[in-house]
One Martini backbone bead per residue (centre of mass of N, CA, C, O) as a GRO file, in nm:
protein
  465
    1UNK     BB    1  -4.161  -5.699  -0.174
    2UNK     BB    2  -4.171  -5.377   0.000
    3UNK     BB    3  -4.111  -5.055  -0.078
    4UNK     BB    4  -4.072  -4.820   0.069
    5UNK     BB    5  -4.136  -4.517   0.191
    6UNK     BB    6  -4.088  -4.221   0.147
    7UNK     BB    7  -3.879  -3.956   0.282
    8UNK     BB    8  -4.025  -3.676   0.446
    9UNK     BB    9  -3.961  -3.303   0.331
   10UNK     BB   10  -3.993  -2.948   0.432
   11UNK     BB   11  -3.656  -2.962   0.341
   12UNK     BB   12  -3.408  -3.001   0.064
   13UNK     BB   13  -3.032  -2.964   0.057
   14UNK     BB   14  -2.807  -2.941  -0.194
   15UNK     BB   15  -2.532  -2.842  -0.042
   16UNK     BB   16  -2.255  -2.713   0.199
   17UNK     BB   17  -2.203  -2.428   0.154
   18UNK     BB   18  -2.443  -2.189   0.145
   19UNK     BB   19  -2.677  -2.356   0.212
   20UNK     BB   20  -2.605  -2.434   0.521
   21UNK     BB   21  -2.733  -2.137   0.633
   22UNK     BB   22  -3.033  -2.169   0.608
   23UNK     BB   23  -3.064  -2.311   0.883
   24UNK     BB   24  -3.238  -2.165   1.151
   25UNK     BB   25  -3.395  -2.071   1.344
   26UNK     BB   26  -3.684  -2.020   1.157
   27UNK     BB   27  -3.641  -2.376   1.093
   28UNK     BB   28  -3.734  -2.556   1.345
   29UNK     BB   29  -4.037  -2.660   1.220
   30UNK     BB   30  -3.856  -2.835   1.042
   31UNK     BB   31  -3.796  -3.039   0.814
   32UNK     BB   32  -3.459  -3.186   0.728
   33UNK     BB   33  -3.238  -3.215   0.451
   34UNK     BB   34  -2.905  -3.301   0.396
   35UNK     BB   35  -2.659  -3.303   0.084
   36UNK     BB   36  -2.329  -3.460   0.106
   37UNK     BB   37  -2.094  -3.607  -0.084
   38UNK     BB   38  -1.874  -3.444   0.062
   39UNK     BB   39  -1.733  -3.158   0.228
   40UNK     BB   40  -1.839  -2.972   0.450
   41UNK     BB   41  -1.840  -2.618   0.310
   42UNK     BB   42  -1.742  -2.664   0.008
   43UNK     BB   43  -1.510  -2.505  -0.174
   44UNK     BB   44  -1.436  -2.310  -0.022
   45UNK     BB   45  -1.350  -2.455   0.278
   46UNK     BB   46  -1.208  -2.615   0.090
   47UNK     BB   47  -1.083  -2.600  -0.267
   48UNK     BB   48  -1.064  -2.252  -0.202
   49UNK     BB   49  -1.084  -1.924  -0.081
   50UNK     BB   50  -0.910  -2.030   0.156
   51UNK     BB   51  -0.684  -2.213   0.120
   52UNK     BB   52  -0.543  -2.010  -0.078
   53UNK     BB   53  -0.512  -1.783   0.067
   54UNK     BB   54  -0.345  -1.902   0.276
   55UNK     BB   55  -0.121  -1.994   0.025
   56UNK     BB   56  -0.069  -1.708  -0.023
   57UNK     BB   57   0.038  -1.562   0.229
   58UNK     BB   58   0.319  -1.750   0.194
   59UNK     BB   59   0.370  -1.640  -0.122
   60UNK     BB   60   0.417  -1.315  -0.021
   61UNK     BB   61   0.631  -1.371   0.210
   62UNK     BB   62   0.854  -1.488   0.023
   63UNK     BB   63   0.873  -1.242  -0.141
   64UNK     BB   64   0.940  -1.024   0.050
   65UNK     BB   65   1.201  -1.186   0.141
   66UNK     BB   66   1.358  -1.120  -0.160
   67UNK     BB   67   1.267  -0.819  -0.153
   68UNK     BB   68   1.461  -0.715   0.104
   69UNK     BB   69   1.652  -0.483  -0.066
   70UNK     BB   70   1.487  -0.253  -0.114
   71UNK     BB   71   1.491  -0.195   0.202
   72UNK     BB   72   1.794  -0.263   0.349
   73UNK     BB   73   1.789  -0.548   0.353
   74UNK     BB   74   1.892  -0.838   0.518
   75UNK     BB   75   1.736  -1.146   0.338
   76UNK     BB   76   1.648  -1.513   0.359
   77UNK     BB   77   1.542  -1.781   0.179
   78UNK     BB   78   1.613  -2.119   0.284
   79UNK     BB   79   1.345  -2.203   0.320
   80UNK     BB   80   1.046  -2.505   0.239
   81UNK     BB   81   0.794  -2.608   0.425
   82UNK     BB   82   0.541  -2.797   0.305
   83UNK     BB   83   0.426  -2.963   0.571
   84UNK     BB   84   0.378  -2.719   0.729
   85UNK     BB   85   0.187  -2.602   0.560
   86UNK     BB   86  -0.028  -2.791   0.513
   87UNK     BB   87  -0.095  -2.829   0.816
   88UNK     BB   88  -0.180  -2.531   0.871
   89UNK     BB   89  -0.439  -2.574   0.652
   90UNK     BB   90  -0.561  -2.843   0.728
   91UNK     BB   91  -0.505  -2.991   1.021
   92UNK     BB   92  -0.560  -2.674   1.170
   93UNK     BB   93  -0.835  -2.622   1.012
   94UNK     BB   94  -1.008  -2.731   0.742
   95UNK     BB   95  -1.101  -2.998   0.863
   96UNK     BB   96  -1.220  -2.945   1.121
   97UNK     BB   97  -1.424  -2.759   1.005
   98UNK     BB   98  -1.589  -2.973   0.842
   99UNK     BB   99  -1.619  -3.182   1.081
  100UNK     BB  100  -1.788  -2.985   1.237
  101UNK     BB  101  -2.003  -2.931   1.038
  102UNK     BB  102  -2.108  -3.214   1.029
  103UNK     BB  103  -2.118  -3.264   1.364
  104UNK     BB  104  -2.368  -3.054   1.389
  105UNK     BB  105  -2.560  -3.153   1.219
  106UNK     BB  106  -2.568  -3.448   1.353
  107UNK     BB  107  -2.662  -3.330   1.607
  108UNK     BB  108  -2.849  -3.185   1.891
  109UNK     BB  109  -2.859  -2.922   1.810
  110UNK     BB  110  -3.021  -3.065   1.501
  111UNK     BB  111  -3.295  -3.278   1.507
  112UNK     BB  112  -3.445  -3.164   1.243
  113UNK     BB  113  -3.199  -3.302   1.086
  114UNK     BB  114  -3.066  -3.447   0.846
  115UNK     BB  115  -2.799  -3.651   0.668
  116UNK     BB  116  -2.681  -3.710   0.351
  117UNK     BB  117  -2.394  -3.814   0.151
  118UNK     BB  118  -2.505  -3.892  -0.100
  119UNK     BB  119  -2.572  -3.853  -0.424
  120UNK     BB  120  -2.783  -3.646  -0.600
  121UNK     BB  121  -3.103  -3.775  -0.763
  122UNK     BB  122  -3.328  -3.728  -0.975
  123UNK     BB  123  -3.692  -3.933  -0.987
  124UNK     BB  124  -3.864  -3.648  -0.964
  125UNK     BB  125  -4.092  -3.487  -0.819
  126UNK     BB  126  -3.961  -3.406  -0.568
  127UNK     BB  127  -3.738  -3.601  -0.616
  128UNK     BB  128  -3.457  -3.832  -0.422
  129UNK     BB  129  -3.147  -4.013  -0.492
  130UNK     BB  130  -2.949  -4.132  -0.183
  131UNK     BB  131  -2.762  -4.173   0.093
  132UNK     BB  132  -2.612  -4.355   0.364
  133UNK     BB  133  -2.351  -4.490   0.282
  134UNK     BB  134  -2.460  -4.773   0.145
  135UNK     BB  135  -2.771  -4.630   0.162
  136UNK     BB  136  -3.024  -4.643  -0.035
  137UNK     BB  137  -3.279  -4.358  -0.124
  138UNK     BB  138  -3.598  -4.177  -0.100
  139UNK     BB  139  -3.689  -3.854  -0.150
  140UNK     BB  140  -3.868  -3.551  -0.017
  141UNK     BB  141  -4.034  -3.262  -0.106
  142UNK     BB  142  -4.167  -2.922  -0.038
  143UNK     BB  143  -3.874  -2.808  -0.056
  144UNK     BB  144  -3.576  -2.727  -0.306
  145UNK     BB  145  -3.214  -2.667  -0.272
  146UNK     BB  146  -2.985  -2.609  -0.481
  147UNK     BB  147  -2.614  -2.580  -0.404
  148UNK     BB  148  -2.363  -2.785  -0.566
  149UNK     BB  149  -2.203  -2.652  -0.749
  150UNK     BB  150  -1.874  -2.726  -0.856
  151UNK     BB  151  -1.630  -2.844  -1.136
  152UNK     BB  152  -1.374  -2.884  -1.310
  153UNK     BB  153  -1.237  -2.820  -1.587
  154UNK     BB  154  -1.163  -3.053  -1.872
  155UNK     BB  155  -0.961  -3.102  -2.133
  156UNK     BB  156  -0.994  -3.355  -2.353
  157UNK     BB  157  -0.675  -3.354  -2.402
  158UNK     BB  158  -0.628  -3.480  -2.076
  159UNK     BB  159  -0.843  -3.645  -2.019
  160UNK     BB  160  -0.783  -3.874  -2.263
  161UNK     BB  161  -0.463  -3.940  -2.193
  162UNK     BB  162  -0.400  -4.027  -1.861
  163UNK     BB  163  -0.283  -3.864  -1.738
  164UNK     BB  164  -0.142  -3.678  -1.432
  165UNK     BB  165  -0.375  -3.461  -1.262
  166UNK     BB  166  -0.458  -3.153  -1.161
  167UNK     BB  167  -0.624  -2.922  -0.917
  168UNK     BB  168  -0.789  -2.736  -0.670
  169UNK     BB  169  -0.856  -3.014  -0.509
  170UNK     BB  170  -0.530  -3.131  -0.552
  171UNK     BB  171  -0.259  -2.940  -0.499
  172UNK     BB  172  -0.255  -2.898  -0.159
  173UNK     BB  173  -0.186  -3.206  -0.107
  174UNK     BB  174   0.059  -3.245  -0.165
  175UNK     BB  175   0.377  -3.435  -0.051
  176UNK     BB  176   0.509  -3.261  -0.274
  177UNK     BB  177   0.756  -3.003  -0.383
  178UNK     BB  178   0.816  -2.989  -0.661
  179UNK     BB  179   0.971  -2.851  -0.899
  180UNK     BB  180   0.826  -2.870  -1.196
  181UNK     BB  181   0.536  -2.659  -1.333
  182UNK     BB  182   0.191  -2.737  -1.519
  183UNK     BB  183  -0.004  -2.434  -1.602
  184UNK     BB  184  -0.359  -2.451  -1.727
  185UNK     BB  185  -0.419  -2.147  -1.795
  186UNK     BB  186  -0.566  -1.782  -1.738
  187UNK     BB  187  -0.727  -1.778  -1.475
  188UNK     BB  188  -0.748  -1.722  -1.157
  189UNK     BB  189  -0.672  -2.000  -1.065
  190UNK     BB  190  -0.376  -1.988  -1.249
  191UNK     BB  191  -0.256  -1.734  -1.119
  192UNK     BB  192  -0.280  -1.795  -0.816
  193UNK     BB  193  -0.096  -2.103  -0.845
  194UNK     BB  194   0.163  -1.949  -0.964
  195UNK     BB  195   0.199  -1.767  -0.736
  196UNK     BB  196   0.275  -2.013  -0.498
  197UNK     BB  197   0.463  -2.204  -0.705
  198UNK     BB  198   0.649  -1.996  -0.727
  199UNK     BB  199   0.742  -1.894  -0.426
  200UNK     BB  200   0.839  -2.194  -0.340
  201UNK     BB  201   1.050  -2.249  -0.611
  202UNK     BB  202   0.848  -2.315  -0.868
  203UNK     BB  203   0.893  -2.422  -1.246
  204UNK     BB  204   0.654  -2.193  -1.399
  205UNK     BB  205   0.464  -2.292  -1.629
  206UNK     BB  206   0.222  -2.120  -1.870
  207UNK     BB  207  -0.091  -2.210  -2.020
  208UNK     BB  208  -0.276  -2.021  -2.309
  209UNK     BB  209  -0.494  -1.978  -2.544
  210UNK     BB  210  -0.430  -1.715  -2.494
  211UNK     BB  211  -0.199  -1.398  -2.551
  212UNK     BB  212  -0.388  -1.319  -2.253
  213UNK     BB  213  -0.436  -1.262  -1.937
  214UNK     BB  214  -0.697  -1.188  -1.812
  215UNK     BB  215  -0.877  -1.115  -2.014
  216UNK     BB  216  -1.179  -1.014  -1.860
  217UNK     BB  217  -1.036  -0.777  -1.782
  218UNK     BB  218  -0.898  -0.501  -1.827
  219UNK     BB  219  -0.688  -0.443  -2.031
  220UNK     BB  220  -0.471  -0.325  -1.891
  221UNK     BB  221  -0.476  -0.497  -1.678
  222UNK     BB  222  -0.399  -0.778  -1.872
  223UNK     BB  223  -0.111  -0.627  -1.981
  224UNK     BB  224   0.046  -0.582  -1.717
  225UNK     BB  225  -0.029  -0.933  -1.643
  226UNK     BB  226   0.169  -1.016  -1.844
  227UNK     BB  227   0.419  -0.818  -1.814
  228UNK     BB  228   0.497  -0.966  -1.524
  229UNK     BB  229   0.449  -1.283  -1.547
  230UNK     BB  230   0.719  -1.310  -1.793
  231UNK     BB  231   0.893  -1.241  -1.482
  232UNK     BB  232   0.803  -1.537  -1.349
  233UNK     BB  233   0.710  -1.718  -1.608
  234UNK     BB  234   0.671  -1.945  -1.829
  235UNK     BB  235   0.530  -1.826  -2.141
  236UNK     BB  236   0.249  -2.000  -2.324
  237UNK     BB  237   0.126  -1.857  -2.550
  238UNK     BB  238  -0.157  -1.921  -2.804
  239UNK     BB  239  -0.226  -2.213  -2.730
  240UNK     BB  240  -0.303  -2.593  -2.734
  241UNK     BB  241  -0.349  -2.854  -2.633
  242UNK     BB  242  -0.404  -3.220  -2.768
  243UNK     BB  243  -0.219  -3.360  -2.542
  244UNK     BB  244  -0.054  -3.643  -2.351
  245UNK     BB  245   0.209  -3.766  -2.144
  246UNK     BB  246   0.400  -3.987  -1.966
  247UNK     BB  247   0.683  -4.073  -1.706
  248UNK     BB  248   0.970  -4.023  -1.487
  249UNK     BB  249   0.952  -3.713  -1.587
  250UNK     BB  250   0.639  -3.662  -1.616
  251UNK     BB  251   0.455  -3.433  -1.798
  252UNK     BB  252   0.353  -3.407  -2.108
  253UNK     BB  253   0.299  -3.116  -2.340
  254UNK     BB  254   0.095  -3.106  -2.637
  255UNK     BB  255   0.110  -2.838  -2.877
  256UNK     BB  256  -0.001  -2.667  -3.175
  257UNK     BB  257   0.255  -2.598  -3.290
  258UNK     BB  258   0.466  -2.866  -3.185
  259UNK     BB  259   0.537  -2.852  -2.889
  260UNK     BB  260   0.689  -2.955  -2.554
  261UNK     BB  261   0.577  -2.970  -2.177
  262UNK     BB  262   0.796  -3.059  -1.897
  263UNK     BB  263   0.669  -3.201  -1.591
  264UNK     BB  264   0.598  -3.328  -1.289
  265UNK     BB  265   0.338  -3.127  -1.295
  266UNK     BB  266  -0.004  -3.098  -1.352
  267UNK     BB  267  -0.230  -2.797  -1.350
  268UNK     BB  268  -0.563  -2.778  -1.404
  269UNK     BB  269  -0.702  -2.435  -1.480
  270UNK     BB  270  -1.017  -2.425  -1.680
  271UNK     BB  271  -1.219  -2.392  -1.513
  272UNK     BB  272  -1.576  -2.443  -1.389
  273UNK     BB  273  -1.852  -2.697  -1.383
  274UNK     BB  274  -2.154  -2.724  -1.324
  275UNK     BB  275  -2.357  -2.961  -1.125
  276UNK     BB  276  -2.658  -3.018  -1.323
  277UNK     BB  277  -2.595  -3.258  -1.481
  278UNK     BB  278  -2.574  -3.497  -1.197
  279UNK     BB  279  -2.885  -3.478  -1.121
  280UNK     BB  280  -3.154  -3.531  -1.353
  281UNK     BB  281  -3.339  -3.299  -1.395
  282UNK     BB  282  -3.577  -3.420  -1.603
  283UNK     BB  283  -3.720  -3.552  -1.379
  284UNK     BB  284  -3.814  -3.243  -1.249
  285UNK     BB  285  -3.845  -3.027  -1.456
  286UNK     BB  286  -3.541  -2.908  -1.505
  287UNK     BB  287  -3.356  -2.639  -1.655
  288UNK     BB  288  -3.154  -2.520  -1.838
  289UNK     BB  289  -2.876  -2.297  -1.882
  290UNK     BB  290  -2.645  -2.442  -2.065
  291UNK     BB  291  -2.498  -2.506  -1.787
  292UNK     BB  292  -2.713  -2.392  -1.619
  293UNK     BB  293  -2.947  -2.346  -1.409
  294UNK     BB  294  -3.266  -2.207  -1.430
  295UNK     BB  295  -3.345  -1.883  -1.305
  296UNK     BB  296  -3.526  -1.664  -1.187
  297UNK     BB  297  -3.509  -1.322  -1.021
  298UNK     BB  298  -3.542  -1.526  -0.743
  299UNK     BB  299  -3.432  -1.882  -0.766
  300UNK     BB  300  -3.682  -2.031  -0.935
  301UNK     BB  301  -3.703  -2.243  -1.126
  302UNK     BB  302  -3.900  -2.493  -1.377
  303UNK     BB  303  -3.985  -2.580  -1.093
  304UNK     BB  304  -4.187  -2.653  -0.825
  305UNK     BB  305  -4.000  -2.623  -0.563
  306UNK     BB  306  -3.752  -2.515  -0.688
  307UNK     BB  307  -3.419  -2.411  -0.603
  308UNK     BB  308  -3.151  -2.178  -0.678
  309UNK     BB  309  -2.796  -2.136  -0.656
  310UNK     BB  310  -2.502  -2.031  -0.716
  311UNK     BB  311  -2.269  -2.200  -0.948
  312UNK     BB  312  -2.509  -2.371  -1.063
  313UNK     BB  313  -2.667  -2.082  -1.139
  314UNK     BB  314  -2.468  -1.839  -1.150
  315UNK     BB  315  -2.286  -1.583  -1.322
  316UNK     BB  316  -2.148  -1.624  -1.057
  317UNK     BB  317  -1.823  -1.756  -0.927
  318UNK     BB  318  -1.879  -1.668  -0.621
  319UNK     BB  319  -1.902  -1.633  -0.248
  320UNK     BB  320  -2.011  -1.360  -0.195
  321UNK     BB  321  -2.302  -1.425  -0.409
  322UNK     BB  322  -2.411  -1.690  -0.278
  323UNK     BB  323  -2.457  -1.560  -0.018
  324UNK     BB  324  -2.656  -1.376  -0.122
  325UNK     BB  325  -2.836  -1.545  -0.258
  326UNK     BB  326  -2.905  -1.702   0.046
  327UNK     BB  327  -3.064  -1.476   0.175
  328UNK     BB  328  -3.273  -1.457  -0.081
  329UNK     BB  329  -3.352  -1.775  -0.025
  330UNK     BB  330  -3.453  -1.742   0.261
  331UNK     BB  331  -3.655  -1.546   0.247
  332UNK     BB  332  -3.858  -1.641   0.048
  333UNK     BB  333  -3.926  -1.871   0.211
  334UNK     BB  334  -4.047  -1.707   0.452
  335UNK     BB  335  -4.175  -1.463   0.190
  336UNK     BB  336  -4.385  -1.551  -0.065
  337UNK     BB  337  -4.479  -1.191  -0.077
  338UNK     BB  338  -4.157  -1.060  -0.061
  339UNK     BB  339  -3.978  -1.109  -0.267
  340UNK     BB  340  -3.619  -1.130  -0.357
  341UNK     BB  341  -3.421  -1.051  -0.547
  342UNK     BB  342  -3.097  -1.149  -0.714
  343UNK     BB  343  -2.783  -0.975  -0.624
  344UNK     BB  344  -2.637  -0.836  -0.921
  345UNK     BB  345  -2.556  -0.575  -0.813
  346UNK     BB  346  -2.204  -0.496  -0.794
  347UNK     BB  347  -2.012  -0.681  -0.874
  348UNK     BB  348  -1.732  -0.807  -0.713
  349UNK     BB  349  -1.343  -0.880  -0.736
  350UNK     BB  350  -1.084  -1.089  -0.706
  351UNK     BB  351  -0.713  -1.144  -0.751
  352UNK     BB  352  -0.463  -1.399  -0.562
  353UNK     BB  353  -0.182  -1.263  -0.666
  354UNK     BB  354   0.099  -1.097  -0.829
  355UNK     BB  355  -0.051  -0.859  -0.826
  356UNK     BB  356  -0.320  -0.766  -0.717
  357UNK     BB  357  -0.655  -0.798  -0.809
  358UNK     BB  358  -0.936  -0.562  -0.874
  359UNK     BB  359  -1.297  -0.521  -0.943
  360UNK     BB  360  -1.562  -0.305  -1.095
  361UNK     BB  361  -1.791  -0.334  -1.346
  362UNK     BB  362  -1.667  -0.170  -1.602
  363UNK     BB  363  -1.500  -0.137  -1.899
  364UNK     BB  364  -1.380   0.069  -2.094
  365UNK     BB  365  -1.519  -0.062  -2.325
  366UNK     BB  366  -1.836  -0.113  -2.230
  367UNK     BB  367  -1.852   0.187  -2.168
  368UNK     BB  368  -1.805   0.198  -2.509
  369UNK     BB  369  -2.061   0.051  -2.599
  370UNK     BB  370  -2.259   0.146  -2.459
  371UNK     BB  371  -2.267   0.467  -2.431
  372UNK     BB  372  -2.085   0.640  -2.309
  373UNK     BB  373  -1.962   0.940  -2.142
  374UNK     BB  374  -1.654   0.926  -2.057
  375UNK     BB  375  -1.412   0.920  -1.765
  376UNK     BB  376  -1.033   0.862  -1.735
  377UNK     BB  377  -0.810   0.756  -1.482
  378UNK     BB  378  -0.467   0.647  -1.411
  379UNK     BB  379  -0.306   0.555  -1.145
  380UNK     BB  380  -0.023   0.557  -0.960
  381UNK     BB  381   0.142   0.445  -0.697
  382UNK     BB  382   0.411   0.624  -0.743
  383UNK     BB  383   0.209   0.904  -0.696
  384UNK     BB  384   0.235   0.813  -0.380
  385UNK     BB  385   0.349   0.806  -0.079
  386UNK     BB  386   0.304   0.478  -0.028
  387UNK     BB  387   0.433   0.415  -0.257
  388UNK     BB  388   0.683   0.478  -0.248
  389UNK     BB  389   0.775   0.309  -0.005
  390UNK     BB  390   0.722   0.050  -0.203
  391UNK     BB  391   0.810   0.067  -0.472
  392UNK     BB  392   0.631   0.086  -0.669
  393UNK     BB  393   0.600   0.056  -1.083
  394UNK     BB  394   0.295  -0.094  -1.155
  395UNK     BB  395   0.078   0.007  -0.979
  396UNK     BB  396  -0.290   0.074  -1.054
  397UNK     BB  397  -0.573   0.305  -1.101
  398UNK     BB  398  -0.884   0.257  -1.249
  399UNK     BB  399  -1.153   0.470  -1.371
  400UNK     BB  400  -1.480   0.508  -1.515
  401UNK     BB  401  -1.684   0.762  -1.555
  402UNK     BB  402  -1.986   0.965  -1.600
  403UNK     BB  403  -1.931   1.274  -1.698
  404UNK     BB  404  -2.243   1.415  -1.667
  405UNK     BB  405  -2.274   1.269  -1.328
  406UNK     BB  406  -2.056   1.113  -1.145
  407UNK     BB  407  -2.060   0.799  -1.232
  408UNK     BB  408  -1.934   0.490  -1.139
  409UNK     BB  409  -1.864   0.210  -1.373
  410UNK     BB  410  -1.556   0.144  -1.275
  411UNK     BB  411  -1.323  -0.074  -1.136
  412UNK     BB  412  -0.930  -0.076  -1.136
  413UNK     BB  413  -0.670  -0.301  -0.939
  414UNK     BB  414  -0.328  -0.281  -0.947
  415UNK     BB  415  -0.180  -0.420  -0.654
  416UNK     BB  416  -0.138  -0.352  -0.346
  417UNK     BB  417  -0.437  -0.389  -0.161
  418UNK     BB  418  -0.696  -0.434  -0.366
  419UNK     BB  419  -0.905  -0.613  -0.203
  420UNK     BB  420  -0.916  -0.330  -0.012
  421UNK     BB  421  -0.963  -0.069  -0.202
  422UNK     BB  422  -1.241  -0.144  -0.344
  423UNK     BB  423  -1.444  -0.114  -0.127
  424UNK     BB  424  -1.462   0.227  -0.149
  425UNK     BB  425  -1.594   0.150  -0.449
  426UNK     BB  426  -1.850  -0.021  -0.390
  427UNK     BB  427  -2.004   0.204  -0.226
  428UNK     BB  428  -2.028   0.381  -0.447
  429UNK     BB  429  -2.193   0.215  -0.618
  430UNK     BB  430  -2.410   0.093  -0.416
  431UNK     BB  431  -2.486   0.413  -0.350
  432UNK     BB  432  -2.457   0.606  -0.598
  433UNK     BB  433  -2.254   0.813  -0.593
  434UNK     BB  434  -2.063   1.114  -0.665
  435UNK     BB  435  -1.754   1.137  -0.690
  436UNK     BB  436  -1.697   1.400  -0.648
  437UNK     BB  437  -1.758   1.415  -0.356
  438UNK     BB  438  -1.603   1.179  -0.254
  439UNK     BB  439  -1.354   1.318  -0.304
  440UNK     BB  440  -1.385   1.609  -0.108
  441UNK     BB  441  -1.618   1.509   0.157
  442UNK     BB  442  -1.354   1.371   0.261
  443UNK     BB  443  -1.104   1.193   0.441
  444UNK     BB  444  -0.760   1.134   0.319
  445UNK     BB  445  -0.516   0.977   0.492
  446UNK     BB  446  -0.197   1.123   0.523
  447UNK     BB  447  -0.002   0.846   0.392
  448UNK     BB  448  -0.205   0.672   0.259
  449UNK     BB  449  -0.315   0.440   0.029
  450UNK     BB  450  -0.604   0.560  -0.052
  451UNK     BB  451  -0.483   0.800  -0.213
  452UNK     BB  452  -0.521   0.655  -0.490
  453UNK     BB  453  -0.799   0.721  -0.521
  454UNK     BB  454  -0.839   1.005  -0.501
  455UNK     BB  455  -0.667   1.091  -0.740
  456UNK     BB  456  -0.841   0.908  -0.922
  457UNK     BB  457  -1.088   1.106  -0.864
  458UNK     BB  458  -0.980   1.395  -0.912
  459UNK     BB  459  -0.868   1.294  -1.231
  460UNK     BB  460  -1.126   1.319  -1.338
  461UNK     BB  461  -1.373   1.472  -1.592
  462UNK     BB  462  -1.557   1.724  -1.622
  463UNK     BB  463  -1.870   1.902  -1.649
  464UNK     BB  464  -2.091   2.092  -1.512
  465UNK     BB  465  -2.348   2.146  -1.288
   0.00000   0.00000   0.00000
């Protein structure tokens, strides 16, 4: 009997969150195979940005009608239909769009691609074992572009114990919402999903293996959003699980203190770790950097024809980022004499937890471990006209920028509409700009939100020009 002789492609993307947008016109003329275990559209588009944000602007509104007596309103949360939240997330948008999204690449639009489902494993230099259904094959190609994203962190303390926990994986898909939940993590993950199920009712817990919430974030911001936090879900700081246990009371987890913390529903969200690992790397020639596949400033392995993107590879698990990467890695492929570097300069974040919180740059700390010469200043939401409508006492701006040329080295704000406000803070990082200049040089609609940011520009402190 003899084997097959495999099928040979002139691109092959494995993952199909933003590897999936590489294929456009410019690449009709090429043979391409798509591999995607999982489905179409990646983290992003099913277990991640989307389908979360769907699930937290129902509880910023949740919110808002608790607090609808600060503003002279009588209202009330009567209820939460959570199967009508989950139809709306993903029955009528997230499902159909993954499913349109995969019977585009198999249909007639695209005649020139195949798509294999099974799990990809390198058997060889740019050589692939996949499969479509039951049936195992191995592919071949003459440009690799791997694209796989990554997947829940699990701490052996909970992989090993048995118990029953979720992730952001599967914990939109509830059947029913929980009275209460044990969110294990203290990053943006778990911030933004206990602020989800603390507004729908649900009696949340937070567990963090350190003393303050969003620690990677401006000091500030992590000590603000630490103690408001705790005015909102019960904080266990400072611990670390060791085990876990199930019954018919949900799960309980032991803390290194001695402590134990029992709630029906446990949600694991310590972070995600790259899909390099269960690729086979060392089978093509592909090296690894710790948890990351290694690549130069251009998206290329070390491996020959063989790119990386995305979460899989990149130093940021942003969809922002990934999406910028497969530009850059798209551009590369049709102009190998023109290559773009992967766009890592000044990279925003957001998350949206309540308040949101957003930032871009150094933190006060990097930028003077730096040797910049700073100047800092902090301005509150409650010090501008729009701040007063909100009654907000709590949300404030932070700028960073250096003393010396009046560039700004860092933006950090916590308060409503931060993922909205710091856009533009990024033009003028992205742009090089004077802030001196852009304070003075442009109207500020007065009495928009936006004035915190011009006060908060104002508010810097120069030497002379």
């Amino acid at each position: 009997m003899t084997t097959p002789s495999p099928t040979h492609y002139d691109l092959i993307i494995i993952g199909t969150g933003s590897g999936n947008s590489i294929p456009g016109p410019e690449f009709d003329d090429k043979k391409i195979a798509i591999v995607e275990k999982g489905r179409f559209g990646g983290t992003c588009l099913n277990v991640g940005c989307i389908p979360t944000k769907m699930y937290v602007y129902t509880a910023d509104v949740a919110e808002e009608i608790r607090n609808a007596t600060t503003y002279g309103l009588d209202a009330q949360l009567n209820g939460v239909d959570w199967a009508s939240i989950r139809e709306r997330v993903f029955g009528r948008r997230i499902d159909p769009i993954a499913d349109g999204g995969e019977a585009y690449r198999r249909g007639e639009e695209t005649p020139n691609i195949d798509v294999y489902d099974r799990a990809a494993r390198f058997v060889g230099e740019r050589t692939i074992e996949t499969g479509s259904g039951d049936e195992l094959v191995t592919i071949t190609g003459d440009t690799i572009v791997i694209a796989a994203g990554a997947r829940p962190t699990i701490l052996p303390a909970i992989a090993d114990s048995g118990v029953t926990y979720y992730t952001n994986e599967n914990i939109m898909r509830l059947e029913e919402l929980p009275k209460t939940m044990t969110v294990l993590g203290g990053g943006f993950i778990a911030v933004e999903f206990a602020h989800v199920f603390a507004s729908l009712g649900v009696d949340v817990t937070l567990v963090n293996r350190s003393e303050r919430l969003l620690r990677k974030t401006d000091a500030a911001i992590s000590d603000r959003y630490t103690e408001l936090a705790a005015k909102r879900f019960n904080l266990r700081l400072g611990v670390t699980p060791t085990g876990a246990t199930e019954d018919e009371h949900g799960v309980t987890l032991k803390l290194d203190d001695g402590s134990e913390v029992t709630s029906e529903v446990l949600l694991a969200a310590t972070g995600r770790t790259p899909n390099g690992d269960q690729l086979n790397l060392d089978a093509a020639g592909i090296e690894m950097d710790g948890q990351r596949i290694r690549v130069d400033a251009y998206g290329r392995t070390t491996a020959e024809g063989v790119w990386a993107l995305g979460d899989v590879s990149s130093p940021y698990q942003l969809k922002h980022v990934a999406n910028a990467e497969m530009r850059a890695v798209r551009h590369n492929l049709l102009h190998p004499d023109d290559l773009k570097p992967m766009p890592h300069e000044n990279v925003p974040a957001a998350i949206f937890t309540h308040p949101q919180i957003a930032s871009i740059g150094l933190t006060e700390d990097e930028a003077r471990d730096a040797g910049y010469d700073v100047t800092v200043k902090v301005q509150d939401y409650g010090d501008v006209a729009f701040g007063w409508a909100m009654e907000d006492s709590t949300g404030f701006a932070k700028l960073i920028a250096d003393r010396r040329n009046g560039r700004l080295l860092g933006a950090h704000i916590i308060g409503p509409q931060a993922s909205t406000l710091i856009q533009q803070l990024i033009t003028v990082m992205a742009f090089d700009l004077d802030v001196r200049d852009v304070a003075r040089d442009q109207y500020w609609i007065h009495p928009a939100l936006p004035e915190l940011i011009e006060n908060a520009l104002l508010g810097l402190e120069f030497g002379p020009r």
